[in-house]
Each structure stands twice: as C-alpha cells, then as structure tokens.
C-alpha positions in Angstrom: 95.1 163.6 186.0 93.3 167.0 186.9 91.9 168.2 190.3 88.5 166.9 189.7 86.8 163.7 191.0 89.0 160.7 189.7 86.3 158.3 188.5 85.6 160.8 185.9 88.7 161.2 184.4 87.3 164.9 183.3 89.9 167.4 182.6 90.2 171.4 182.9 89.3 173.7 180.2 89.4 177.2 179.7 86.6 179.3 180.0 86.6 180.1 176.4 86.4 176.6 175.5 83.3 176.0 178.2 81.4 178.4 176.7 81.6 177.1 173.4 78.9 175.3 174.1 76.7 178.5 173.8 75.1 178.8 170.6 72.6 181.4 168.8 69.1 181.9 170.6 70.5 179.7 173.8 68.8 180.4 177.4 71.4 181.3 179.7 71.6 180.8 183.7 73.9 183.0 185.5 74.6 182.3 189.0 73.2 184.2 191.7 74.7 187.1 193.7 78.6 186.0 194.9 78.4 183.1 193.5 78.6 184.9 189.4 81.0 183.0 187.5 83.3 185.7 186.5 85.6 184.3 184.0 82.4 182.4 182.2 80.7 185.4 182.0 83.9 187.9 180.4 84.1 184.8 178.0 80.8 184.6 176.9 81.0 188.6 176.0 84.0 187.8 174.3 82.6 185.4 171.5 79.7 188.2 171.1 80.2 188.0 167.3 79.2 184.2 166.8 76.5 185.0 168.9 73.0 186.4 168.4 69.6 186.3 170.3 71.3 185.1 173.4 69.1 185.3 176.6 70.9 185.1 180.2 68.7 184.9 183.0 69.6 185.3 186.4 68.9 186.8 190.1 70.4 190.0 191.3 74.3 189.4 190.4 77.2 190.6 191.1 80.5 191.9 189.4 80.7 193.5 186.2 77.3 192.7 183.8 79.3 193.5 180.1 76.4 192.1 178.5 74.0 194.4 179.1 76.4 197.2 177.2 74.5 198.6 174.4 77.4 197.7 172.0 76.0 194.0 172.2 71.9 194.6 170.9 70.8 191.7 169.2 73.5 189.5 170.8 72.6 189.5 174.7 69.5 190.6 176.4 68.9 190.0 180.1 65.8 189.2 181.7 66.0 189.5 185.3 64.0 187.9 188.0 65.5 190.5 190.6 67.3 194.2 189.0 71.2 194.6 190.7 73.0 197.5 190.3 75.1 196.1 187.7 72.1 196.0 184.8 69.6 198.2 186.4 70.9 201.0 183.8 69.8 198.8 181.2 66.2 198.5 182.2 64.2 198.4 180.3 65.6 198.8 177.0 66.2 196.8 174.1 69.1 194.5 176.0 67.3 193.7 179.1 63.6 194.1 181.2 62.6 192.5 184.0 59.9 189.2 185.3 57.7 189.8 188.1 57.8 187.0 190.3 58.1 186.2 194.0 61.7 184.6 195.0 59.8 181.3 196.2 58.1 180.6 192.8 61.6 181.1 190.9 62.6 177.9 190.8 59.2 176.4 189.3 60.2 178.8 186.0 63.1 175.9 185.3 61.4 172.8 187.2 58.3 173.2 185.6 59.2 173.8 182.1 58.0 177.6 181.8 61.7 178.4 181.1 63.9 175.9 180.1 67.6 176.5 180.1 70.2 175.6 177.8 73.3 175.7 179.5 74.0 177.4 183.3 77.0 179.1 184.2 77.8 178.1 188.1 80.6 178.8 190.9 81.1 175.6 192.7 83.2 174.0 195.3 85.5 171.8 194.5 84.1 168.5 194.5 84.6 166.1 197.7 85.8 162.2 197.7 82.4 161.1 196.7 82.2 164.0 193.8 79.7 166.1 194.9 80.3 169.9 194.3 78.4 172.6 196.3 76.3 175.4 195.2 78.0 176.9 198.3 76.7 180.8 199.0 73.6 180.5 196.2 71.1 178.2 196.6 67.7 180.0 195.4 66.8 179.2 192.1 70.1 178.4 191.1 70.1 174.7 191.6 66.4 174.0 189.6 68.6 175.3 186.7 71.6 173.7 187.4 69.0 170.4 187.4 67.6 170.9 184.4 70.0 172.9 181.7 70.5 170.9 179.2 74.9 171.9 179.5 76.5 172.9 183.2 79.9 174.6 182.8 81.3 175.5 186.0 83.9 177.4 187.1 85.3 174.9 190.1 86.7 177.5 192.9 88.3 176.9 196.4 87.0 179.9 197.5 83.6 179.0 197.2 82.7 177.2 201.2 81.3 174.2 201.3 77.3 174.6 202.5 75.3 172.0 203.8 71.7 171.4 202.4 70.1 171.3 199.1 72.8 172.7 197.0 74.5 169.6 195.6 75.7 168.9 192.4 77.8 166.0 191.4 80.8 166.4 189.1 79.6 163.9 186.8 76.5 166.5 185.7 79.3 169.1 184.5 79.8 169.1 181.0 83.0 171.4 181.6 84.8 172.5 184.1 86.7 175.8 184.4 89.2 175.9 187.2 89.5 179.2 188.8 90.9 181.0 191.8 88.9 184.4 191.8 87.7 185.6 195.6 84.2 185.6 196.1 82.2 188.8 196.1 82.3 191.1 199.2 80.2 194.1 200.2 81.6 196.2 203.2 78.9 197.4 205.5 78.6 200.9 206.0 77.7 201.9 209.8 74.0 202.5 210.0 73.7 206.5 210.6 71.5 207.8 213.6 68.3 207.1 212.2 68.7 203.9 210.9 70.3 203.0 214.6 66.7 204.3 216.0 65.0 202.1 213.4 67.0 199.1 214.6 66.3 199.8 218.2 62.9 200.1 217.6 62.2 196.9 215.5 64.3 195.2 218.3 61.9 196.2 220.9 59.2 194.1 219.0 61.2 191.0 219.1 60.2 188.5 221.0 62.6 186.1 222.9 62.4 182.5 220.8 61.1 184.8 217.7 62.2 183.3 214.3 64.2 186.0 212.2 64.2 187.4 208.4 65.7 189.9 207.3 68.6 190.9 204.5 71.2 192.9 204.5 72.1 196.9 204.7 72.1 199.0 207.4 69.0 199.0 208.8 69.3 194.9 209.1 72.4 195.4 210.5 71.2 197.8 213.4 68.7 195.7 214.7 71.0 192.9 215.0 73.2 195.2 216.8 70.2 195.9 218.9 69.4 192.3 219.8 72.5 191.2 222.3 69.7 191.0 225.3 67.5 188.9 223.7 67.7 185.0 224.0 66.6 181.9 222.1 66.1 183.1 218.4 66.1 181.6 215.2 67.0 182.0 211.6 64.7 181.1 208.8 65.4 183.6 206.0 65.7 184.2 202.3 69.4 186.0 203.1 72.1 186.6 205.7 75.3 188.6 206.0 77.8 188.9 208.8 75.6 190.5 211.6 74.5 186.9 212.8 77.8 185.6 213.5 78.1 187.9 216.9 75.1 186.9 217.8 75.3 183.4 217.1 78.6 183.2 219.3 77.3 185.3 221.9 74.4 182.2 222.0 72.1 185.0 221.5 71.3 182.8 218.1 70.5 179.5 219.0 67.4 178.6 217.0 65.9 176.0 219.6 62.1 177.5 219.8 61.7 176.7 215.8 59.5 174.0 214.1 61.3 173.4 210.8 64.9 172.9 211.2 64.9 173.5 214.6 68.5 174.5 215.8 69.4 175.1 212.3 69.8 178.5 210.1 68.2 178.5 206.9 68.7 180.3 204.1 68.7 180.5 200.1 72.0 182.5 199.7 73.9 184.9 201.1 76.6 187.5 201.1 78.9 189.3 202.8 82.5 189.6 203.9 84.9 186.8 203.8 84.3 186.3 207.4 80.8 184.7 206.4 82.0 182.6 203.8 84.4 181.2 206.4 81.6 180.7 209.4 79.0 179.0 206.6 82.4 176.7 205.1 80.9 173.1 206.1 79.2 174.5 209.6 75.7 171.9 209.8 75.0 175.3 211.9 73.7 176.8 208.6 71.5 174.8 205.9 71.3 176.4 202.6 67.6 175.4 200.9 66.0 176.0 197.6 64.3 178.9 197.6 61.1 177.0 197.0 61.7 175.9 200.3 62.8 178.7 202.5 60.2 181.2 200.6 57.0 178.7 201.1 54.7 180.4 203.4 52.9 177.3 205.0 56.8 176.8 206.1 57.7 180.2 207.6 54.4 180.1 209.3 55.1 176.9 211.2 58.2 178.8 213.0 57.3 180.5 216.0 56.8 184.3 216.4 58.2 185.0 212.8 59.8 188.7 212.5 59.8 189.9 209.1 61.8 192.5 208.3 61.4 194.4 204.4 62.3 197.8 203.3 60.2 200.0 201.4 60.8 202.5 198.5 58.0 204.4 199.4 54.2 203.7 201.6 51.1 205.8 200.6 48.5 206.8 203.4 46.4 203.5 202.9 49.4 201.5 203.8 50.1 200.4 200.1 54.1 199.3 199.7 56.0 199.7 196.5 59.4 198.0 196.9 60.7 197.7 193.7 60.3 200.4 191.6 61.0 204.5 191.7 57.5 205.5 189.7 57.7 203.2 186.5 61.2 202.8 186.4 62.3 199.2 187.4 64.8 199.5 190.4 65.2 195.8 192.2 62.5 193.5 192.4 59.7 191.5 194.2 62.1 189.4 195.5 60.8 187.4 198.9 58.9 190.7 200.2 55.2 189.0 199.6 56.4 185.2 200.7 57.6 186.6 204.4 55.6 189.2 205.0 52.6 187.1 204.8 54.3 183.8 206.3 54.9 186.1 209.6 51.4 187.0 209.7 50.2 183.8 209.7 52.9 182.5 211.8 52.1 182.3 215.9 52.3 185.4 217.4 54.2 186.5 214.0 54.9 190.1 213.1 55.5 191.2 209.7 57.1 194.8 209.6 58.3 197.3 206.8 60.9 199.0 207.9 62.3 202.3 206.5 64.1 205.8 206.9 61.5 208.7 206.8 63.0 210.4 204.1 65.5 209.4 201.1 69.1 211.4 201.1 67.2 214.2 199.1 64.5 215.0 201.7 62.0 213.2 200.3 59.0 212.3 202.4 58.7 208.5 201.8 55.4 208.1 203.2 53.6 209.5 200.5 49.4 210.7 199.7 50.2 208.5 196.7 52.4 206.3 195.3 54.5 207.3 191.7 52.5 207.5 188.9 53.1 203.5 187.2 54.6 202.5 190.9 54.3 198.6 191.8 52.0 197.5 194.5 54.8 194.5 196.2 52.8 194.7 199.5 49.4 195.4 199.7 47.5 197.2 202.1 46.0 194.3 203.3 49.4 192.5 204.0 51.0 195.1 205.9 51.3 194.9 209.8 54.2 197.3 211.4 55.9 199.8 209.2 59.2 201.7 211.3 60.9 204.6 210.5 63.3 206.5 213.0 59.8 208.3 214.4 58.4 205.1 216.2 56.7 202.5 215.0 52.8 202.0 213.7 50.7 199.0 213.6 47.8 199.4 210.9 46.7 195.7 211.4 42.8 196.2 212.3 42.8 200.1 211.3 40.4 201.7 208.8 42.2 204.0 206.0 41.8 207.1 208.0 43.4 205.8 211.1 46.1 203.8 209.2 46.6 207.8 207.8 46.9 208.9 211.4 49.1 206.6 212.3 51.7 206.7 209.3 51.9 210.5 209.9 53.0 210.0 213.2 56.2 208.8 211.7 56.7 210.5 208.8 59.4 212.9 208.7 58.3 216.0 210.6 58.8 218.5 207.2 56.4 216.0 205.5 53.2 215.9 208.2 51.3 219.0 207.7 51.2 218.4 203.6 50.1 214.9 204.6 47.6 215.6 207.2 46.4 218.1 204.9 45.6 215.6 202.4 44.5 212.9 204.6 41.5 215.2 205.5 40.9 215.9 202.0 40.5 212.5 201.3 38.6 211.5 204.6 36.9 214.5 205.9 
C-alpha cells in the first residue's frame, strides 16, 4: 500500500503518467510561487509533441518556465495573471501575454466560470489521518482551481508545511498523485543598501502602535521590519510574507491583538522565503493562510485598525499617477494586490496607504517622472495615493491640488532630478 490516505487505496505514479491526462487545447493551472510543481511541469514539456494549443495559467511562479521557450509555439502559451522573472522574456509574444486583474478578483476567473480549468498542477502536503492535503505556502487563487479543474494531479511533498486556513484539499479530489521530495523554492535576501534602510526608517516612523501591516517582500519591506523593534501591538493582514516577521513576532513586537478580523492571527494568501519560514508557518494556528478573495477584499482590510500599506512603484508622475507593472508598454510584473490594499488602508481607521520607492533606479534614473512611459499602466491612480517615500522623506498628497502634489514629490526626488522637474512643474502650472 502507498503513502497516501488508506481508505483510498490510490497508488503513486510518475509524473509522466499524471500528466497524461493533458490533452490538446486543455487549460492548465500551475501552482503559485514556491509551491510550482516542478517535476509536473518538466513532464508536461516533455510530451510537447502530442500536444498543441495548450494554455497554462498561473500567478508569478517560480523555477524554470521551459514552456515559454520559443521552440514550443503552437504547443504552450502562457497567460499570466502576475509576470515572474521566469516568463517575463516571453511577453508578449506569440507563447505568452498577460490578464490584467487585481489579485482579490483572481479566484472569481475559476469560481465563476470565466476560465474554467481542465486539469491543475499542485505541490501539496502529504495528506493527514483524516486525508486532507494542504495547499501549504499558496493559497491565492490556487485553491478556486484546485476546486473546480475538471483533473488534480499533485505532486505530494514533505517539504511542503502544513498551513492552517483555507487551503485544504482532500486526497480523494486527486486524480494522481506524484510523489516527490524536491525542496521548496527559496530566495535569499539581499541587505537593503543605505537608501533603502532610510526608506525603511522613514515608513516606520508612520506606523502606529496596534497598526495592521501589508507589505511583500524585498529590501525595502525588509528594512522597515528591521525598523519596527520599538513598536508594540501590530498585526498582520497581507497578501504575502517572508522571513522579516519571524524576529518580530518572537520579540512579541507582532502580536496582532488590536485587529478586527482574525484578531491574534496572521493572514496571508502565500508566501515565500527561506526555509526558516516554511518551518515557523509548518502547522503554527499563529499564521492562517486565506483565499485571496478573502485577504484582498477591501471591506475586510478596512475593518483592521490603522492599516499600513506598503507598494512599490516603477515610476510616479508629478500628478501622483503610479505605474507598477510595466517599464513604458513593456509588461514587467503585474497589478497584483496594489489597488485592493492601497484603497483598503485608506478606508481603514486611521489607515495609511503608502508607495514606497528608491529615488532613482541603478542607472540614475529619476523615478519620479513629468510623465509616465509612453503606453505605461495606471495601477494606482492619483486619486488613491496617500504617502509616497523615497530615501528623501516622505510626502503626503492626500488633500493636495496637482501643483502642490508637484511640490511635494520634488522634495523627494533624487536631487540630480529636481531642477528638470521643477522646471516642468512650472510649465505645466505657471
């Protein structure tokens, strides 16, 4: 008898024989982030020649992406809900493009019928006494397809921690099973540089104590939480974590006791990090992982007191405009859960919604801008934005007209940039 639940008496396969299942003009799910199947996905490339027309849909993933390799047109094409690194080459081209959408409105693309799936590709847990398997570090919009695909083949992995929450699946809904040993996904943080440490310190000056927290991952997230060790009483309600809340949630610097929803609790979608978070999260009732239609919904971020959200811009114009997800008209990442935060903090209590960025890319580039790119996306609107940091301090443009929201974004722009800007601001305003 295999490793998986008894009362089904289902047996191990190989991933070549789980994706059999995958025929011509199929829908595809990939699992999200750290939670890609890896051996499903190098088997699915493999069978590329009895395929055609096959359509894999997923969140940022990551690992290798073979199927967006141009060798494989009219096999595989990728549409994305949020661009990684791995595919972003490929948009947009004939093997892939990308769906606007925001992250909390995801799931209703498989619940709702808009995009039905044939078959998803998961990483579980293995599955408990009772059978249920967890969706462990990815959450999001991975369990609405995991509900309704028609086929689930899984790879079944120890290393994937058990998570409390929404993301349950029970063994009897997998149609094969794929046993595999593969470690999880990592990233290693870099240390933030000098600005990005002046960034953090200034974004942690405008959080409150009891303040509800979002923010992601990267340096800049990862300096403020540095920043935060003499604050008390704050929460977690976000779309993703990574390893800079376990200090803080030892330290009992992180106790979540102030919020509304899930009070006491951290809530997330997914996350990823080090191994050291997939430990902490491995059946902790600390940590809840949610759908993403859950964690993203704006009347319940506002319900949490003092919400701090924290975004990243690729570039801000003078009226306060935020593109976040593309470099001119080229596709670069995605809408992600920019729009669902930022305007959940602003309606929150005593909620701050805040963009926060480096002046200037690597290159010297001003990224506060007269204008955004030609064919650059709008994510944020002028009308949502509240705080935008860079390493210069810190302006609020909530209440300003466009010429004082000018003013003020010039006072942190990178020094090199301010007299072209100023320049142009009185151009434009004079």
């Amino acid at each position: 008898m295999c490793e998986i639940h008894k009362t089904t008496m289902q047996q191990f396969v190989s991933a070549a024989e789980a994706v059999k299942v995958i025929q011509p003009g199929n829908r595809v799910f990939v699992h999200t982030a750290a939670a890609a199947p890896q051996l499903l996905v190098q088997a699915l490339t493999e069978r590329a020649a009895e395929l055609s027309k096959v359509e894999l849909i997923h969140l940022h993933t990551e690992g290798p992406a073979p199927y967006v390799d141009r060798k494989y047109a009219g096999t595989f094409f990728t549409n994305a809900l949020f661009i990684g690194g791995n595919v972003r080459a490929a948009m947009p081209t004939e093997m892939a493009d990308y769906i606007p959408i925001f992250l909390s409105d995801t799931p209703s693309l498989f619940r709702k019928g808009h995009m039905p799936v044939d078959v998803a590709m998961l990483t579980l847990s293995p599955p408990d006494r009772n059978g249920w398997c967890s969706l462990g570090v990815s959450v999001d919009c991975s369990l609405a397809a995991a509900q309704t695909a028609k086929y689930v083949i899984a790879e079944i992995n120890p290393n994937m921690p058990r998570t409390h929450g929404d993301g349950f699946i029970h063994i009897s809904r997998i149609h094969a099973a794929v046993k595999s040993e593969n470690p999880l996904f990592e990233i290693i943080h870099a240390d933030p540089s000098e600005a990005e440490i002046q960034i953090g310190q200034h974004i942690a000056d405008l959080v409150e104590d009891g303040a509800t927290l979002q923010m992601g991952i990267g340096s800049i997230p990862n300096a403020v939480l540095a920043a935060l060790g003499n604050h008390r009483r704050l929460g977690i309600h976000t779309e993703m974590f990574s390893d800079g809340v376990i200090d803080l949630v030892e330290k009992g610097i992180i106790t979540g006791e102030e919020k509304k929803r899930q009070t006491g609790i951290i809530t997330s979608t997914f996350l990823f990090g080090s191994r050291r978070l997939y430990d902490f999260v491995h059946d902790n009732p600390l940590v809840r992982m949610m759908e993403a239609s859950y964690t993203n919904d704006t009347a319940i971020i506002r319900k949490n007191p003092k919400v701090t959200a924290i975004n990243s811009a690729i570039e801000i114009d003078l009226t306060g405009q935020i593109c976040a997800d593309s470099i001119g008209s080229r596709m670069y990442s995605g809408v992600g859960g920019q729009m669902d935060f930022i305007r959940g903090a602003a309606l929150s209590d005593r909620g701050k919604p805040i963009i926060a960025m480096t002046a200037a890319t690597a290159k010297g580039q001003s990224k506060i801008v007269p204008f955004l790119k030609q064919g650059a996306g709008v994510v944020t609107t002028r009308a949502h934005v509240h705080y935008v940091v860079t390493e210069y301090g810190v302006a609020n443009l909530f209440g300003k007209n466009l010429p004082q929201r000018a003013k003020a974004l010039i006072d942190i722009a990178h020094p090199d940039a301010r007299e072209e800007l100023s320049k142009v601001a009185w151009e434009m305003w004079r």
